[in-house]
TIMAR-47828 format. One line per 5 residues: number of its first residue (from 1); their letters; for each residue y, z, x of C-alpha. Coordinates in steps of 0.05 Angstrom, whole numbers. Each point is the difference from the previous one (the first is absolute). Layout:
N
NUM	a	Y Z X; ... .
***
This chain:
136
1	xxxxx	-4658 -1015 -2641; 36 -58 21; -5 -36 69; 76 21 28; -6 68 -24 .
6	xxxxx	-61 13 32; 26 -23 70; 63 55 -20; -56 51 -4; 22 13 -75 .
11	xxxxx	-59 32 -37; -22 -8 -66; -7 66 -50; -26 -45 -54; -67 29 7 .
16	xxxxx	26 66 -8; 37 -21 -56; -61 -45 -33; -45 63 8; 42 44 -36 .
21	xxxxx	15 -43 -52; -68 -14 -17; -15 75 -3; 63 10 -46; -28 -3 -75 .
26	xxxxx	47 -58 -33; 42 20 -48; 19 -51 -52; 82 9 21; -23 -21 71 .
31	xxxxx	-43 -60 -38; 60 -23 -40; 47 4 58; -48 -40 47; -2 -50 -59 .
36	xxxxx	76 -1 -18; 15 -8 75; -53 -58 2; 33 -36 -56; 71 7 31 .
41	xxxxx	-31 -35 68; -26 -51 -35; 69 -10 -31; 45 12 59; -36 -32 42 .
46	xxxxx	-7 62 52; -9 74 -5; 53 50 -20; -20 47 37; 28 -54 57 .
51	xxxxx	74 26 -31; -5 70 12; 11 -13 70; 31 -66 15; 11 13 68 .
56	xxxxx	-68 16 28; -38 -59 -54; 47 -50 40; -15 37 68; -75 -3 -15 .
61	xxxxx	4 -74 -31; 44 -23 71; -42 28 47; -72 -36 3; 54 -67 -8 .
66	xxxxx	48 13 57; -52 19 48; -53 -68 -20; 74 -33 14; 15 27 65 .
71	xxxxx	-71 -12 21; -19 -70 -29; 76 -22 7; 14 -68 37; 71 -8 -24 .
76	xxxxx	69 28 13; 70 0 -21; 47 -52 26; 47 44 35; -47 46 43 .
81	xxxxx	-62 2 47; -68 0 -23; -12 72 45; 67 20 -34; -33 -8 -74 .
86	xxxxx	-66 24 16; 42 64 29; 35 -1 -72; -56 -2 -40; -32 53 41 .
91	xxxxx	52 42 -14; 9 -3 -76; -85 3 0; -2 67 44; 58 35 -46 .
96	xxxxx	-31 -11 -66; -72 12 35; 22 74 22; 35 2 -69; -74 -7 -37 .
101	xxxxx	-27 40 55; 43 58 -11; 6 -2 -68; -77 -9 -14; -12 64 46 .
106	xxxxx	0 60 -26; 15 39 61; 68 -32 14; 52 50 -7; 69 -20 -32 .
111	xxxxx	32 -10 67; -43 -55 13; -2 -36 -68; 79 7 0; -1 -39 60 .
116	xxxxx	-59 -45 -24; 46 -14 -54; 60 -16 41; -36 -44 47; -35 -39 -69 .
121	xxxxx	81 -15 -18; 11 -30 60; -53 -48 -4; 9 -14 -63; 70 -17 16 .
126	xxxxx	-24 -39 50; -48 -39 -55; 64 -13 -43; 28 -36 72; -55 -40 8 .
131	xxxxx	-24 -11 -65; 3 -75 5; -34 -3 62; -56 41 -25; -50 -72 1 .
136	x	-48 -38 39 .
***
């Protein structure tokens, strides 16, 4: 569990998922599939599973990033207030965050991962705005 999605108060299934996996007899499809997926890591330099779902890999890759930036961040862009950026920053962190949340919960209904979803594209638009201000 990493330290930003703990303070969202997203939980971690893995040892659900750990436990029954290692109760699941291996079959030698799931062996060469775990080792055809390794090899294509090691070539691609990530995993593909990271494709099927471009959207939330980026959401969960931005997240820990933009909120060590708004907290750690000294700088700002040229043409606004420090409070103004922080503000900014907050924003963008707090859509994607309920994004994960919602998305990672299995209790959300659609409603609420519709407008989840929404919210994510407007903070991702408002990454593409301030892309090159994204630094410290």
């Amino acid at each position: 569990m990493r330290y930003y999605e703990k303070k969202l108060g997203i939980k971690s299934n893995f040892k659900i998922k750990y436990t029954l996996y290692c109760f699941r007899p291996m079959r030698i499809k799931d062996l060469f599939y775990a080792i055809k997926r390794k090899i294509k890591s090691v070539k691609y330099g990530f995993d593909i599973s990271d494709t099927w779902s471009l959207d939330y890999s980026l959401a969960e890759w931005l997240y820990p990033r933009l909120m060590y930036l708004k907290d750690n961040t000294i700088s700002y862009p040229c043409d606004m207030e420090y409070k103004e950026w922080l503000e900014i920053l907050d924003i963008i962190a707090t859509k994607i965050g309920k994004y994960l949340f919602t998305i990672k919960n299995i209790e959300a209904s659609l409603e609420d991962e519709k407008k989840a979803y929404s919210e994510y594209k407007e903070a991702m638009g408002m990454v593409h705005k301030y892309l090159h201000d994204l630094w410290d």
